[in-house]
C-alpha positions, 0 to 999 in steps of 0.5 A: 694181786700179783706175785711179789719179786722182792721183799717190801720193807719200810718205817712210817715213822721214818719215812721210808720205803723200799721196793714196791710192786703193783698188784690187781685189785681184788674185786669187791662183793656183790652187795645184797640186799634186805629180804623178808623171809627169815629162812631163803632171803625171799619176799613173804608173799600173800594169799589168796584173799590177798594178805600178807602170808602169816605162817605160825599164828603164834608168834608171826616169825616171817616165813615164806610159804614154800619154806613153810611147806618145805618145814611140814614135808621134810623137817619137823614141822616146828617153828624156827622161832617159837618151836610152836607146831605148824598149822595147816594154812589154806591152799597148803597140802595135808601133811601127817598130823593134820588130822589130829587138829582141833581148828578148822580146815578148808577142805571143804573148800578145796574145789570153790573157794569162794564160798566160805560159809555152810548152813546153820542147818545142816551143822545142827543137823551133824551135831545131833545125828541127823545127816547121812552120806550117800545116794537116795534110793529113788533120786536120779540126781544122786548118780552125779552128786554125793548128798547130804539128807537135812531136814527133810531136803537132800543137799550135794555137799560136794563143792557145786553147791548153789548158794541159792539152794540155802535162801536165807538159811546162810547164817556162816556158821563153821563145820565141825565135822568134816564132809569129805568132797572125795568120791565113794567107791561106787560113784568111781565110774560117774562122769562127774569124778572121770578125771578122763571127762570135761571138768573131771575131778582132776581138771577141777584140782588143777584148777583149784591149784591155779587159783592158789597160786600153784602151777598143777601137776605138770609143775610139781617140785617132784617132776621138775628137778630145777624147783627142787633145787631152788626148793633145797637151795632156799632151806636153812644152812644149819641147824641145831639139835638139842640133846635128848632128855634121856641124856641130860636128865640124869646128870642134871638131877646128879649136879642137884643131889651135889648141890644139896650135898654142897649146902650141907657141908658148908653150913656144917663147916661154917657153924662149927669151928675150930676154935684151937687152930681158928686161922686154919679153919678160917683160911680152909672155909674159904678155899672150900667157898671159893671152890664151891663157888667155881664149881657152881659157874663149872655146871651152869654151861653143862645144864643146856648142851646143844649140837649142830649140823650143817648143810654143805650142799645147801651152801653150793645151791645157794651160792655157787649156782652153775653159771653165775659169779660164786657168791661165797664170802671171801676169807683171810687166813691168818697164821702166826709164828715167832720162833722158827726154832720152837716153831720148826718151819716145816710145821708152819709149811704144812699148815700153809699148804693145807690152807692154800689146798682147801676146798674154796674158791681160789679168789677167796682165799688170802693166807697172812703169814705173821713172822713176830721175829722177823726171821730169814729162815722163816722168809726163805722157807715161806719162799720154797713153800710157794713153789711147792704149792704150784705142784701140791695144790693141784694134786689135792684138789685132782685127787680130793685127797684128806689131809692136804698137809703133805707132813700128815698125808704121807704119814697115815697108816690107811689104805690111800687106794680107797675109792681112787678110781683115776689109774695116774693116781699111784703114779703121781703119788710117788712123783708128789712124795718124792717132791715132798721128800726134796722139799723137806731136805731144802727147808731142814738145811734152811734150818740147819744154816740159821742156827749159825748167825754170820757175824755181820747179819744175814744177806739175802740173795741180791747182797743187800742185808735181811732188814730184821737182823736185829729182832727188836729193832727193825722195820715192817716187812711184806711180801707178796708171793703168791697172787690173784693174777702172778701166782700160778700152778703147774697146770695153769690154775690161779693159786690163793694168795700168800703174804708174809708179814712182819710188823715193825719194831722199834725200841720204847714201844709196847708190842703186845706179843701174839695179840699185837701181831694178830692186830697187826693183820687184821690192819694189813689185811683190811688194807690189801684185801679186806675179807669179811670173814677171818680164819685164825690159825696156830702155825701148828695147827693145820686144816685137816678137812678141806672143808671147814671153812665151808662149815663155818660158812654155813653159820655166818652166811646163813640169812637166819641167824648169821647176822648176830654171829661174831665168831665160829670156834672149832674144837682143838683135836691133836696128833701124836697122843699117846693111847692112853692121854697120860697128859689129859691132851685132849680136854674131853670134858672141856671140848665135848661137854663145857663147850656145847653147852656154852653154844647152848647160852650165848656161844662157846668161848674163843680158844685162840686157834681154830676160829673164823671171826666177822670182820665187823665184830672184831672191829667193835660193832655191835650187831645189828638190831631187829627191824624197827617200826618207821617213824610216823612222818610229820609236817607242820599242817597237821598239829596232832602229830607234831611240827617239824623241825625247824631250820635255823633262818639263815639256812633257809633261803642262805645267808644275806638270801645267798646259796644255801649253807646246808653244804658247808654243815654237812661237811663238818659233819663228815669231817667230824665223823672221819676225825671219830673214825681216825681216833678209833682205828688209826690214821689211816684214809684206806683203811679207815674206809674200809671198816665201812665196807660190811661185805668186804673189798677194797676201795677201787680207787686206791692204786697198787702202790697207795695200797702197799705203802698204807700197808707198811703205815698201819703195821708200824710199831706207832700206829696203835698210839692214841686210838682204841686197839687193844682196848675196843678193838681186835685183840684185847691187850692186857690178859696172858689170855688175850683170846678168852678176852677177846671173845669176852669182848664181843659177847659183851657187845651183843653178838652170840657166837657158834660150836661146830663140830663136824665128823671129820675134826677141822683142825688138828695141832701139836699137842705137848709132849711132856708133863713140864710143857702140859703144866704150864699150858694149864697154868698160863689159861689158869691164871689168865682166867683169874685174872680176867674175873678179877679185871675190869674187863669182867663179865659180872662187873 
């Protein structure tokens, strides 16, 4: 997308647009296709006998083998599914632990696999004592084989046992005793076991590990680097770990003992009243039921808390290999504003340049500004943020600098020296800090001017009027400042792309405050861009570790469980917090105790910022369901499975014996369906074809123009009429806590969401300054958590 020169405003219900400019089309996601193994995306495999690789016998979760082998070197040797130990399989290296299992093993067979059975003999013969190892006194053989005395005949029970040896004593049964084919400290220097000589024991290992399918030492993951990697890179992105019991016991016997307390006093309370004050004892046994009640829904999230870490590196071997297309998801950010004297534009800069900043891939990030007040100040200071962008973008990511708000880095009282090796580093500092300096005056007069409104509106630079003027009555704007292709920094390198936006408001019309804005991107976003994943921003709440989204990434991305994930909520961290939290700013019990305990049922609740979504989840699918058994396909020949259905006689061989109509119903089929589509997510053809784009990308045949123009369509103050946003889809309208409902939305359909908490806090925000502002924070989500129990939109209805 190209750098826009000029601000794209314009009414679909008007008809009316005005300055358009071209941009490149951003390329669409490599599609991917279905694997098998639940944990590297690999085809399973099978053995050596040639069947399908089962790796727990239990509950057969599809494992491939180097995964399997990977979990009992490395991990806890655990089933991701069933938590049930793994087993040591055939042609598998022996791990510790193996030797404390009942079952049976092939070591017996590890130099000839063909041979499967032993003699009943010579088990009888174990079972009662009467075998022996080593050398017969007087056999010459006994210098090459180590043997075995049963009944009366001595037996080598190395792997070169003739078959013919046993006649007809072959009856299969198993050992249950190990007779370990490994040499004794005396046959150390036999030809046999010379892995110098012929076919020596190494050389028969080797061939062994051939017939398994593995390719001998000279092949082993610890002598080549590159089958570590893709050893590594194959491995889960995440994992979870529970709390230990040593933890969570004792508060869990603390909520029993209060829960028998509770019944205690309630059925003390209840079966004696007060029958001179009978209103007050009634009104008072009702508070204390209703709070009993809430604090029982209080202790179920807090019963169950889990953690979870993640792997970064893993994340860049699997989708960032050297030389091959980078395979990380595309990510729209989204960042809202309304009132640029409430929400200090220089706040909102830095939140902006922290996201443009990230550690991520250029090319797959897309920054949505949503001015609801449709401010100049705010449009003039995005302006001067994207050409300050081209100068701090660079610095960052030179540097590897943390925070990458300018504001909050500058500000740290830490020794900024620590492991900067690049001796231009203290030079470019000041160079870059001096800059910031000048960019604050400039936006601080921006504000300063906006605070006297002219009394004819404002005027932008070519002398036209600002379109939102009137703050209620104005069209839809956009404008592209940054992009693909025209956006570029100091040092040549493409910059993400910033758009500002501002939906159109008309009067008569219902607005929905922040989630109708929220909404509002979301359309113009799956017009221009159409990234899979999205990021959802306060404006006061800037990236404070570049790589977050990374985190989430890991989660989404993850072939195992990222399929059934909606959303990955981050905590809420803030600055400038007094030492001693006079104002409970920092939600400990909240963040670091309901949340993760949440995350241990279905997922954590959404908290309005902080938090990447799946496209698909907010658009009202469902997530998809577990692979299903194909149906037995049947034909008219054979009556004990069915007939097939049959056609209508005209559309067998046409009608009057013409073409074929088949056609013609496959076209009010499809019209059919597109018509369901435009009544759920509006009249929109681009858009509309976009929410079918699972992995993200725009439809290659729309032009830059078509695109621009759908994008002021599906932002007009109309477009939600008659269709199912706010009610299905996006947002969910109707609640002052539209973002609890919202996630409430999506758990109802299926989809199970995810707790991240890196060392480093993601995000860090402002936090309320006074007692007033602290009250009613915690009053707006009070009520809009009762209002939420007593709606429609209830979890218990």
């Amino acid at each position: 997308m190209e750098a826009s020169a000029g601000l794209v405003a314009g009414s679909h219900i008007r008809n009316e647009l005005v300055v358009i400019h071209g941009h490149e089309e951003p390329k669409p996601m490599k599609n991917s296709s279905g694997q098998v193994c639940e944990i590297c995306g690999d085809d399973i495999g099978l053995t050596v006998d040639g069947e399908l690789f089962v790796a727990c016998n239990e509950c057969g979760f599809p494992v491939c083998r180097p995964c399997y082998e990977y979990e009992r070197r490395e991990g806890n040797q655990l089933c991701p599914q069933c938590k049930t130990r793994y087993k040591r399989l055939k042609g598998s290296p022996r791990v510790e632990g193996d030797d404390d299992e009942e079952d049976i093993d092939d070591i017996e067979h590890e130099f000839n696999v063909d041979e499967q059975k032993k003699n009943t003999d010579i088990a009888e013969a174990m079972l009662h004592g009467k075998m022996s190892y080593g050398r017969g006194p007087d056999d010459e053989d006994n210098a090459q084989y180590p043997h075995v005395i049963a009944g009366g005949r001595s037996l080598p029970v190395s792997g070169e046992i003739p078959i013919s040896t046993y006649g007809d004593q072959m009856m299969g049964a198993s050992l249950h005793k190990r007779v370990h084919p490994y040499p004794s400290t005396d046959d150390l220097g036999n030809a046999r076991w010379d892995e110098k000589k012929e076919m020596g024991w190494k050389e028969r290992m080797d061939e062994w590990k051939m017939q398994q399918g593995n390719l001998g030492p000279e092949h082993d993951d610890s002598a080549d680097p590159d089958m570590a990697i893709v050893d590594e890179a194959r491995q889960p992105l995440s994992r979870k770990v529970p709390i230990a019991s040593s933890k969570i016991n004792p508060y869990r016997m603390v909520i029993v003992t209060r829960l028998f307390v509770l019944a205690i006093f309630l059925r003390y309370r209840i079966l004696n009243p007060v029958h001179d004050a009978l209103g007050l004892w009634l009104t008072s046994i009702i508070c204390e039921i209703w709070f009993a009640f809430s604090w029982i829904l209080d202790q179920f999230p807090k019963w169950f808390p889990i953690d979870r870490e993640t792997y970064l590196d893993r994340l860049s071997l699997r989708y960032e290999k050297e030389g091959e297309p980078n395979m990380l998801a595309p990510v729209d950010v989204f960042v809202s504003t309304v009132d640029p004297m409430k929400e200090p534009p220089l706040v909102t800069a830095n939140t902006v340049l922290s996201i443009l900043a990230m550690d991520y891939p250029v090319d797959k990030i897309s920054c949505y500004v949503s001015d609801d007040g449709a401010s100049m100040c705010t449009f003039e200071a995005l302006s001067e943020t994207a050409e300050f962008a081209r100068k701090w973008v660079p610095f960052c990511k030179k540097f590897v600098i943390e925070p990458r708000a300018p504001e909050w880095y500058f500000s740290e009282k830490v020794d900024y020296l620590k492991d900067k090796v690049q001796p231009t580093f203290v030079k470019e500092r000041r160079a870059m800090k001096r800059e910031y300096e000048e960019f604050k005056v400039r936006i601080n007069a921006m504000v300063a001017k906006a605070t006297k409104v002219p009394p004819g509106g404002w005027i932008m630079q070519d002398g036209t009027p600002w379109p939102g003027n009137n703050t209620r009555d104005h069209p839809g704007m956009i404008q592209v400042f940054l992009g693909q292709s025209g956006g570029l920094d100091v040092e040549g390198h493409e910059l993400p792309r910033l758009v500002y936006v501002s939906r159109e408001k008309r009067p008569g019309f219902q607005h929905h405050k922040k989630a109708g804005a929220m909404n509002a991107l979301v359309r113009v976003s799956g017009v221009l861009t159409n990234a899979p994943f999205m990021l959802n921003l306060d404006c006061d709440h800037y990236i404070n570790n570049s790589k977050a989204v990374r985190e989430a990434m890991c989660f989404m991305m993850d072939p195992q469980v990222g399929k059934k994930v909606c959303y990955v909520q981050f905590p809420q961290r803030f600055d400038g917090i007094d030492r001693h939290d006079r104002y409970a700013n920092r939600n400990t019990v909240f963040f670091d105790i309901n949340m993760k305990g949440l995350d241990g049922i279905q997922g954590p609740v959404y908290v309005g910022t902080g938090c990447v979504f799946r496209r698909q989840a907010l658009y009202g699918y469902e997530p998809p369901k577990g692979r299903k058994r194909p149906k037995m396909v049947t034909c008219d020949c054979c009556p004990c499975f069915g007939h097939r259905k049959k056609l209508p006689k005209h559309s067998k061989h046409g009608v009057n014996g013409g073409a074929d109509p088949q056609g013609f119903d496959d076209d009010k089929e499809l019209l059919k369906s597109h018509m369901n589509f435009e009544k759920k997510f509006g009249q929109s053809p681009i858009f509309v074809t976009s929410t079918l784009m699972i992995d993200g990308g725009v439809p290659p045949s729309s032009s830059p123009a078509a695109l621009l123009k759908e994008a002021i369509h599906v932002i007009s103050c109309g477009y939600e009429d008659k269709t199912e946003w706010g009610t299905e889809l996006g947002w969910i309208y109707g609640s002052i806590t539209e973002d609890i409902l919202t996630g409430f939305k999506m758990h109802c359909r299926g989809w199970r969401s995810i707790y991240c908490m890196p060392k480093r806090p993601a995000f860090k925000g402002s936090a309320p300054i006074n007692l007033s502002d602290r009250l009613n924070q915690v009053l707006r989500w009070a009520l809009g958590s009762v209002e939420i129990f007593f709606s429609h939109h209830s979890p218990v209805w």
